[in-house]
GUTI-966081 format. One line per field, with one value per residue: residue number from 1; x, y, z of N, C-alpha, C in turn. Coordinates in steps of 0.1 Angstrom, whole numbers, plus 5000, padded with zeros to 4 digits. Each point is the difference from the previous one (the first is absolute). Layout:
N
n: [NUM:...]
n.east: [X:...]
n.north: [Y:...]
n.up: [Z:...]
ca.east: [X:...]
ca.north: [Y:...]
ca.up: [Z:...]
c.east: [X:...]
c.north: [Y:...]
c.up: [Z:...]
***
This chain:
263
n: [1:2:3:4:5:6:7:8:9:10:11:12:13:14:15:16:17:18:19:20:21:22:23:24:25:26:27:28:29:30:31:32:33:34:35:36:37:38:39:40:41:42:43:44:45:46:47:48:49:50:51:52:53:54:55:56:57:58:59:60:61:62:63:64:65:66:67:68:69:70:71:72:73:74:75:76:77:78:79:80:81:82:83:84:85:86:87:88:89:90:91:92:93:94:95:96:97:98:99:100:101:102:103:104:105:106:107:108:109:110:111:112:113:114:115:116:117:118:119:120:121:122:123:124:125:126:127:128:129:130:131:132:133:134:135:136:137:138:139:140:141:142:143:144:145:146:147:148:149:150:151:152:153:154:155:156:157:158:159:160:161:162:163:164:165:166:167:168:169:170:171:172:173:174:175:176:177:178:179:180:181:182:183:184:185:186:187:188:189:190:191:192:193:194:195:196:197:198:199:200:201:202:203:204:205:206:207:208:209:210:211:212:213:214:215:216:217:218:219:220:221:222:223:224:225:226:227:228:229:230:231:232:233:234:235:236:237:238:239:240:241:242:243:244:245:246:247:248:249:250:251:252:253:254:255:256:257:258:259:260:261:262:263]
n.east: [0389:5038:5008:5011:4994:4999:4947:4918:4996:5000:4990:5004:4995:5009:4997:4995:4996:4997:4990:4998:4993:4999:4995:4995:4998:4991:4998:4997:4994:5015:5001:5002:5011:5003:4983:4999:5004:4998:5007:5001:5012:5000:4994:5003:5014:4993:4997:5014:5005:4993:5004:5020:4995:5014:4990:5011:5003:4988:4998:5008:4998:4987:5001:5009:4992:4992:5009:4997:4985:4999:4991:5002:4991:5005:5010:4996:4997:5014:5005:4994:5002:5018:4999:4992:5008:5011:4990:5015:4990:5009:5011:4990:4993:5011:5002:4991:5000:5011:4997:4984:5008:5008:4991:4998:5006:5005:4992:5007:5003:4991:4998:5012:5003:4992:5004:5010:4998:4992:5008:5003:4993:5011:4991:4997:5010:4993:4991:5009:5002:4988:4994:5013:4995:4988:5009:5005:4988:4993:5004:5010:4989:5009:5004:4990:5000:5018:4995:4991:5009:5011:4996:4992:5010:5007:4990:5005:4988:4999:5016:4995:4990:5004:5005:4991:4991:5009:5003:4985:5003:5014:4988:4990:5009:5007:5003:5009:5001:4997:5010:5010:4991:5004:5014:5004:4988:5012:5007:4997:5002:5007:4991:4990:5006:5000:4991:5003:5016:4992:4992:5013:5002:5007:5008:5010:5003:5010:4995:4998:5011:5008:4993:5000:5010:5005:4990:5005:5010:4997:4993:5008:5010:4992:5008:5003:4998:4987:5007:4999:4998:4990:4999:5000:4991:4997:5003:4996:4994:4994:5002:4992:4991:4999:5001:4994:4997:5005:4990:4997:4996:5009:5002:5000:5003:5006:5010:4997:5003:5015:5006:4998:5005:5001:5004]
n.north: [3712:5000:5001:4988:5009:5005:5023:5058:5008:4987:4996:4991:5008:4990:5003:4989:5001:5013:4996:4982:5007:5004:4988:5000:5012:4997:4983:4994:4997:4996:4992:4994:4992:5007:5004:5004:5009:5002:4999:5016:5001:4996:4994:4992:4999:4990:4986:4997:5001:4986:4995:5006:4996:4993:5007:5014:4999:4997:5004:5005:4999:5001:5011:5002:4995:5006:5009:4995:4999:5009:4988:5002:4994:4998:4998:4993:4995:4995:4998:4994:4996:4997:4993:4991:4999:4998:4989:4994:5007:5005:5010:5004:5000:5005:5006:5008:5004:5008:4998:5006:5001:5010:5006:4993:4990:5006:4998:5012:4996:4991:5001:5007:4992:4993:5001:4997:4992:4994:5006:4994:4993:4995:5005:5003:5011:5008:5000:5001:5006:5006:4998:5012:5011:4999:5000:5007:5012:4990:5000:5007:4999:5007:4989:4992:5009:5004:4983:4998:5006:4994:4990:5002:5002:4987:5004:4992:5001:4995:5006:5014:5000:5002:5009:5008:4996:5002:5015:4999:4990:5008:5013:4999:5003:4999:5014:4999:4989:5003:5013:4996:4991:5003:5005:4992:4993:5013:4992:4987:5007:4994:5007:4988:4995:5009:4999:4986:5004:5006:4992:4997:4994:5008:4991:4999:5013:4995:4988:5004:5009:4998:4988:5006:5001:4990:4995:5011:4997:4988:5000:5003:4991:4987:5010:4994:5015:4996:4989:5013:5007:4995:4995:5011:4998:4993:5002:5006:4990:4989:5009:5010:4987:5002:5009:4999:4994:5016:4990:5011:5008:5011:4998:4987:5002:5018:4989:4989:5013:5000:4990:4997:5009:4989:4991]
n.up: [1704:5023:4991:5014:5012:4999:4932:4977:5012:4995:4999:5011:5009:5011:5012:4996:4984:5010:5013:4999:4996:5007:5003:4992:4993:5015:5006:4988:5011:5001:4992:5012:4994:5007:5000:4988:4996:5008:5008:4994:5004:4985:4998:5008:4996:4987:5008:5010:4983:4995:5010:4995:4988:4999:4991:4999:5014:5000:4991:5007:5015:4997:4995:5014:5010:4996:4993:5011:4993:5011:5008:4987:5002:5010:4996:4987:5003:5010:4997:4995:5012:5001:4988:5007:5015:4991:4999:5000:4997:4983:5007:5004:4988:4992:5009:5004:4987:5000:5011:4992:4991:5006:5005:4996:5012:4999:5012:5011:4990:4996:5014:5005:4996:5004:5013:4994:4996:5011:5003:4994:4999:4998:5000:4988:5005:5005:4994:4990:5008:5005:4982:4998:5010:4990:4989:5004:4999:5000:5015:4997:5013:5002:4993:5004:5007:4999:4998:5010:5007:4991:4996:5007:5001:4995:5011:5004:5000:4996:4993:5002:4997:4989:4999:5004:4996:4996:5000:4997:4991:4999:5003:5004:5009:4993:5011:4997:5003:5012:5004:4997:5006:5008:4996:5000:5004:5009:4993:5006:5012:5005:5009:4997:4982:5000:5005:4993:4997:5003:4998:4998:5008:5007:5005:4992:5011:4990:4998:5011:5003:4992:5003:5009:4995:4998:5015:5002:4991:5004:5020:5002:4991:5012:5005:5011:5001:5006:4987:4988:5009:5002:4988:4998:5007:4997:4989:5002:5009:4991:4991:5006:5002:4986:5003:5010:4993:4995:4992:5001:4989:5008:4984:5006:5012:4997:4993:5006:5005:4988:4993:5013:4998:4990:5015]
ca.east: [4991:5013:5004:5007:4988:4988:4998:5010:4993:5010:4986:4992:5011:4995:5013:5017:5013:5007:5012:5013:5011:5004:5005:5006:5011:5005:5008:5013:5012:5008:5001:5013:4997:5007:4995:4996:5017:5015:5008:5009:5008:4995:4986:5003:5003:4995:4987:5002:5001:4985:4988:5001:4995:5009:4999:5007:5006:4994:4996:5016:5003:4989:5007:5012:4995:4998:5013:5011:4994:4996:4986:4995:4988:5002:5011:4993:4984:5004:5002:4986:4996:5009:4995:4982:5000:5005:4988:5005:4989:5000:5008:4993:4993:5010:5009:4990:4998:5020:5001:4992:5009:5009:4991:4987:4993:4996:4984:4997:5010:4988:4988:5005:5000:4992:4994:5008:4992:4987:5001:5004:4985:4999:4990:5004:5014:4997:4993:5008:5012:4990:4998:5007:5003:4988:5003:5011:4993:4984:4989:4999:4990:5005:5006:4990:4993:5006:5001:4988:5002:5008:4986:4991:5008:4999:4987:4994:4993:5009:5012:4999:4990:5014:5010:4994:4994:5013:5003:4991:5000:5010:5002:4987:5001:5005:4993:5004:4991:4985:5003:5004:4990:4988:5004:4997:4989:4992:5001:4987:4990:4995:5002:5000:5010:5012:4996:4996:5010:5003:4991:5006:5006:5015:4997:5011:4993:5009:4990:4984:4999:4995:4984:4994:5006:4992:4991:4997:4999:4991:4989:4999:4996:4990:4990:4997:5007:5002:5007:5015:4995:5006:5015:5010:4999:5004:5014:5001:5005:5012:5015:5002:5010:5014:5009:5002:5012:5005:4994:4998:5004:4995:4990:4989:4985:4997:4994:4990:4990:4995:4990:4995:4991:4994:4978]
ca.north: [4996:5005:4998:4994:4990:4997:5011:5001:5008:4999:5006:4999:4994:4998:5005:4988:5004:5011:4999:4997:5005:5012:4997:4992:5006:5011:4996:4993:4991:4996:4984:4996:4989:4990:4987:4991:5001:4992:5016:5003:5012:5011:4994:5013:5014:5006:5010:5011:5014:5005:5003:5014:5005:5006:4993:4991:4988:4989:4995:5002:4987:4989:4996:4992:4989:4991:4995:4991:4987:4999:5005:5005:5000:5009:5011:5011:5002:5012:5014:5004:5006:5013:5009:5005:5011:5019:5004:5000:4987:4990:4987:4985:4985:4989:4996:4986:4990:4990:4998:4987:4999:4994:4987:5001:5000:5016:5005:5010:5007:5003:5009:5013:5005:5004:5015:5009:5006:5004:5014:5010:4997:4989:4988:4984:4993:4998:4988:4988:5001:4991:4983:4991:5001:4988:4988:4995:4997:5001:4998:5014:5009:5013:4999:4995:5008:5007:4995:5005:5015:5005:4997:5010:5011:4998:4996:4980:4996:4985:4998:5004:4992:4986:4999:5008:4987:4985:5006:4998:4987:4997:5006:5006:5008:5016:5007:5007:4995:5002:5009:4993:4993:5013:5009:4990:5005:5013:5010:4999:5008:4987:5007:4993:4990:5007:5003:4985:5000:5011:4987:4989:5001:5006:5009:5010:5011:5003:4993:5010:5010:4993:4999:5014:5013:4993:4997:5013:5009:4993:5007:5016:5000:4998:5010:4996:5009:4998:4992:5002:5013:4984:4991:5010:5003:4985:4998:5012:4994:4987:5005:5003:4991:4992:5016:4998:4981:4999:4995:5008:5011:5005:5016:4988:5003:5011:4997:4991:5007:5009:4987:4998:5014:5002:4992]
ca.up: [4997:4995:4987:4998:5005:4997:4995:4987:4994:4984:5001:5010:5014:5009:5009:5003:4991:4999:5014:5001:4993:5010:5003:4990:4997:5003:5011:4992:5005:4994:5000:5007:4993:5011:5001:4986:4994:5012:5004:4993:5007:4994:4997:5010:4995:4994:5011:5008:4989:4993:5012:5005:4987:4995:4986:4990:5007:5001:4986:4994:5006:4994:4985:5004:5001:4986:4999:5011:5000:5011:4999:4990:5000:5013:5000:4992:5009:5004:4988:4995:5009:5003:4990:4999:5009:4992:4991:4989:4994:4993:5008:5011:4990:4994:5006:5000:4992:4998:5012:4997:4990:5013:5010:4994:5010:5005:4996:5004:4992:4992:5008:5001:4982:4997:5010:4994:4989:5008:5008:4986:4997:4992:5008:4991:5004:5015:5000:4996:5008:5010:4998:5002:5015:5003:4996:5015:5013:4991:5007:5006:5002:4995:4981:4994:5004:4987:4983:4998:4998:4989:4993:5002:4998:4986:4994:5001:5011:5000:5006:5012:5010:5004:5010:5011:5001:5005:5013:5007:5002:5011:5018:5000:5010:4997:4995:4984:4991:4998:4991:4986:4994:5005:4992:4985:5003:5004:4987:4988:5008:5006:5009:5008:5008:5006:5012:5003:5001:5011:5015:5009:5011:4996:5012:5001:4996:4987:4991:5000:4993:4986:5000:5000:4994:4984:4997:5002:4983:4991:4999:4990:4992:4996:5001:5014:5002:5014:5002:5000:5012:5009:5000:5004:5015:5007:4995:5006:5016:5001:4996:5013:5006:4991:5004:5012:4994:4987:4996:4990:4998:5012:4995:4996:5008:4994:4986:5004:5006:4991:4997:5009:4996:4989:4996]
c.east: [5028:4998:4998:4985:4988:4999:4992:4998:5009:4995:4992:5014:4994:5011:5009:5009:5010:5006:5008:5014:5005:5011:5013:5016:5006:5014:5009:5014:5007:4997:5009:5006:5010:4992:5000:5018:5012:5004:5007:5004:4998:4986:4994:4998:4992:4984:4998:5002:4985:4991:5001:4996:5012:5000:5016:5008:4991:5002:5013:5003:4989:5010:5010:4994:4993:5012:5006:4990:4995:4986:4993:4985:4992:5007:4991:4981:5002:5003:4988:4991:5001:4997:4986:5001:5006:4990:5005:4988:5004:5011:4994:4997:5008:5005:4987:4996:5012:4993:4994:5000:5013:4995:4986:4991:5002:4989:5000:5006:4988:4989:5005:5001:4981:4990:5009:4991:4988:5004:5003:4987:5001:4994:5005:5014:4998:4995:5007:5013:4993:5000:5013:5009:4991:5002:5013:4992:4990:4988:5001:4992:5001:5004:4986:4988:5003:4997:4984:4994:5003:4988:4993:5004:4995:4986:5003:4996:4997:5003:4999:4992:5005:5011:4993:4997:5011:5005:4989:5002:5009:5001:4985:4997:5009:4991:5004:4992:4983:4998:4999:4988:4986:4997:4997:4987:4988:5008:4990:4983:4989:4999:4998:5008:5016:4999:4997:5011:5007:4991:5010:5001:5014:5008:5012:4997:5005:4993:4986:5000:5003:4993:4987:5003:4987:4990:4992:5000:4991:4988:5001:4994:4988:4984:4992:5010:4996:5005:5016:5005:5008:5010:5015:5002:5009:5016:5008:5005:5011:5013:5005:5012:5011:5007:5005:5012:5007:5002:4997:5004:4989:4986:4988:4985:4995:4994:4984:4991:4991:4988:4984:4991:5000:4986:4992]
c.north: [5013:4990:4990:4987:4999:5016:4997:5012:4995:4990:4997:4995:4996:5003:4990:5000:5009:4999:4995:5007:5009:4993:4989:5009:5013:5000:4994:4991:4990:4985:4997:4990:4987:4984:4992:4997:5001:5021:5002:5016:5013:5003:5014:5014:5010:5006:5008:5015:5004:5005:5012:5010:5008:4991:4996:4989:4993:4999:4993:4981:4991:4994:4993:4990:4990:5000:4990:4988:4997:5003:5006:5003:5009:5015:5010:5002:5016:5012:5002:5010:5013:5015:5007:5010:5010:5004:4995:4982:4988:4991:4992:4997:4995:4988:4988:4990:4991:4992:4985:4990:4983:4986:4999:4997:5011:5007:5011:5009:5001:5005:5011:5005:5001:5011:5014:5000:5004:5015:5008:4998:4992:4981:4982:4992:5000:4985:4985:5002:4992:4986:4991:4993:4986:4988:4995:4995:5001:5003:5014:5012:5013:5007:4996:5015:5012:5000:5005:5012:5007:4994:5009:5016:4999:4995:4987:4998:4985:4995:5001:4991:4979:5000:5005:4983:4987:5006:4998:4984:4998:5003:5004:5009:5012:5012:5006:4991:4999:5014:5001:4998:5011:5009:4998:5002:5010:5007:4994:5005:4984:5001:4991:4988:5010:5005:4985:4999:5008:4997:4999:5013:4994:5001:5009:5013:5007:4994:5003:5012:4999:4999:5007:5014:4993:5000:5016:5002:4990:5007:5017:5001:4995:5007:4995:5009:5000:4988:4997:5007:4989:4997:5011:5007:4985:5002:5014:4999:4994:5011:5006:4989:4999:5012:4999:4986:5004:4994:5006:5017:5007:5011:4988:5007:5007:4999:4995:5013:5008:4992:5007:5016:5001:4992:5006]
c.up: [4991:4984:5002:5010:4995:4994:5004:4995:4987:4994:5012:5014:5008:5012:5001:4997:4999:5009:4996:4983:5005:5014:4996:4996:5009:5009:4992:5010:4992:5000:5005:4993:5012:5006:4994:4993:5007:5002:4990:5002:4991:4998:5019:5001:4992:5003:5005:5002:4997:5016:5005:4989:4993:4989:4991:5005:4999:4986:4995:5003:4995:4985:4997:5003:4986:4992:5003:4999:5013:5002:4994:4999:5016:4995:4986:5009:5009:4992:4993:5011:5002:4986:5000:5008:4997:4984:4983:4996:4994:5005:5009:4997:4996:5015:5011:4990:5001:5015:5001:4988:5005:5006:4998:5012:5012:4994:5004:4985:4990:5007:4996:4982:4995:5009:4993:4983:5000:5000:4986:4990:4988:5005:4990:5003:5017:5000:4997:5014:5012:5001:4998:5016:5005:4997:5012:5016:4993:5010:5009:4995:4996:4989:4997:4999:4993:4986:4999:5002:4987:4994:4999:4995:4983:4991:4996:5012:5001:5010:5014:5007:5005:5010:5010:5005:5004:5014:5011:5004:5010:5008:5000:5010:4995:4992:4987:4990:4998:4997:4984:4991:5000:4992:4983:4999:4994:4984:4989:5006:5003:5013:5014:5003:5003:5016:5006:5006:5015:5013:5010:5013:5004:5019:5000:4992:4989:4993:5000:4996:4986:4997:5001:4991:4987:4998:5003:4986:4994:5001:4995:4985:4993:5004:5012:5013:5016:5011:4999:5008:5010:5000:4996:5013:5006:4992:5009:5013:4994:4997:5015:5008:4992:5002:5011:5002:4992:4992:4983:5000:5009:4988:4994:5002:4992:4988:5001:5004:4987:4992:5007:4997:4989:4994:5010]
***
């Protein structure tokens, strides 16, 4: 939700957004560019420096590479990368911005510029980095669910409820988005159509547990506390099996338990 695959309590969160930022910047795998931009011996090299995290060789050889007019838009993405992981910030923005700049159809270069502004809490430039990943893929579910996230983030509820709603048009089966929508909802204390959203039946046990974690904080908060009981007891099995599938984080359960002794 790495850099390169795939952003309250600020003022309101939802767990999607953080996983995949976590996973987003934790694994940071390298862009290979050999599929797309043909082999390049240095271009190589220079990965092969950044994967053993010998920052000034890598930085040393990326720079050579743009120098040399080589893959330029691959070769600065990487290094935007290679900078975020030694924390030096404003160089990965520049150098994501130079990347998407480069190639305007390089869409991973405006996701990762805007989960990177997402993360520094500048939400208005998160938001313009999203829509411009949307204008390349306009029908991806994931960007659509980000832009309505950052919405929401930015009090346009609107906005939000638009994209939640196009992402609904294109998949009606995914749980993040009946999440999404759920959630939206339960911050105007709309208690029943946010729980309208969490009906479905699901048979994969990652999409029910989702589903359940949600529809447990909806009924909490709506003050239906021997139903929220319920449905944290049920999210409670399902994570069991997702531990057991490593699947999820083996301290899932515990969390869910604490939830769980506070209704």
């Amino acid at each position: 939700m790495s850099l390169e695959s795939k952003p309250r309590k600020k003022p309101r969160s939802r767990p999607r957004i953080y996983s995949w930022l976590l996973c987003f910047f934790a694994s940071l795998a390298l862009f290979l560019a050999s599929s797309v931009f043909g082999q390049s011996a240095l271009l190589d090299e220079a990965n092969k420096a950044s994967e053993e995290n010998n920052f000034p060789k890598a930085e040393k050889l990326y720079h050579k590479l743009i120098g040399l007019n080589q893959n330029k838009a691959i070769v600065m993405f990487n290094l935007a990368n290679l900078y975020y992981r030694n924390q030096d910030i404003p160089m990965a923005v520049i150098y994501y911005s130079r990347a998407a700049e480069e190639a305007p159809q390089f869409k991973n270069a405006y996701l990762n510029l805007g989960k990177l502004y997402y993360s520094l809490l500048e939400y208005a430039r998160a938001l313009q980095s999203f829509k411009a990943y949307l204008e390349v893929d306009p029908e991806d579910i994931d960007t659509l669910l980000l832009i309505g996230d950052t919405c929401q983030t930015l009090r346009d509820y609107l906005c939000a409820l638009r994209h939640y709603e196009l992402a609904y048009s294109l998949d009606s089966s995914h749980a993040d988005v009946f999440t999404a929508l759920s959630s939206l909802y339960l911050s105007f204390k709309d208690y029943d159509r946010a729980l309208s959203y969490l009906s479905i039946e699901v048979t994969d046990t990652e999409n029910a547990f989702t589903l359940s974690k949600m529809r447990a904080r909806v009924l909490f908060e709506a003050g239906r506390y021997t139903e929220a009981s319920a449905s944290y007891i049920r999210a409670i099995e399902e994570a069991g099996l997702l531990i057991k599938e490593n699947r999820i984080a083996s301290d899932s359960s515990y969390q869910l338990s604490l939830k769980l002794a506070e209704v």
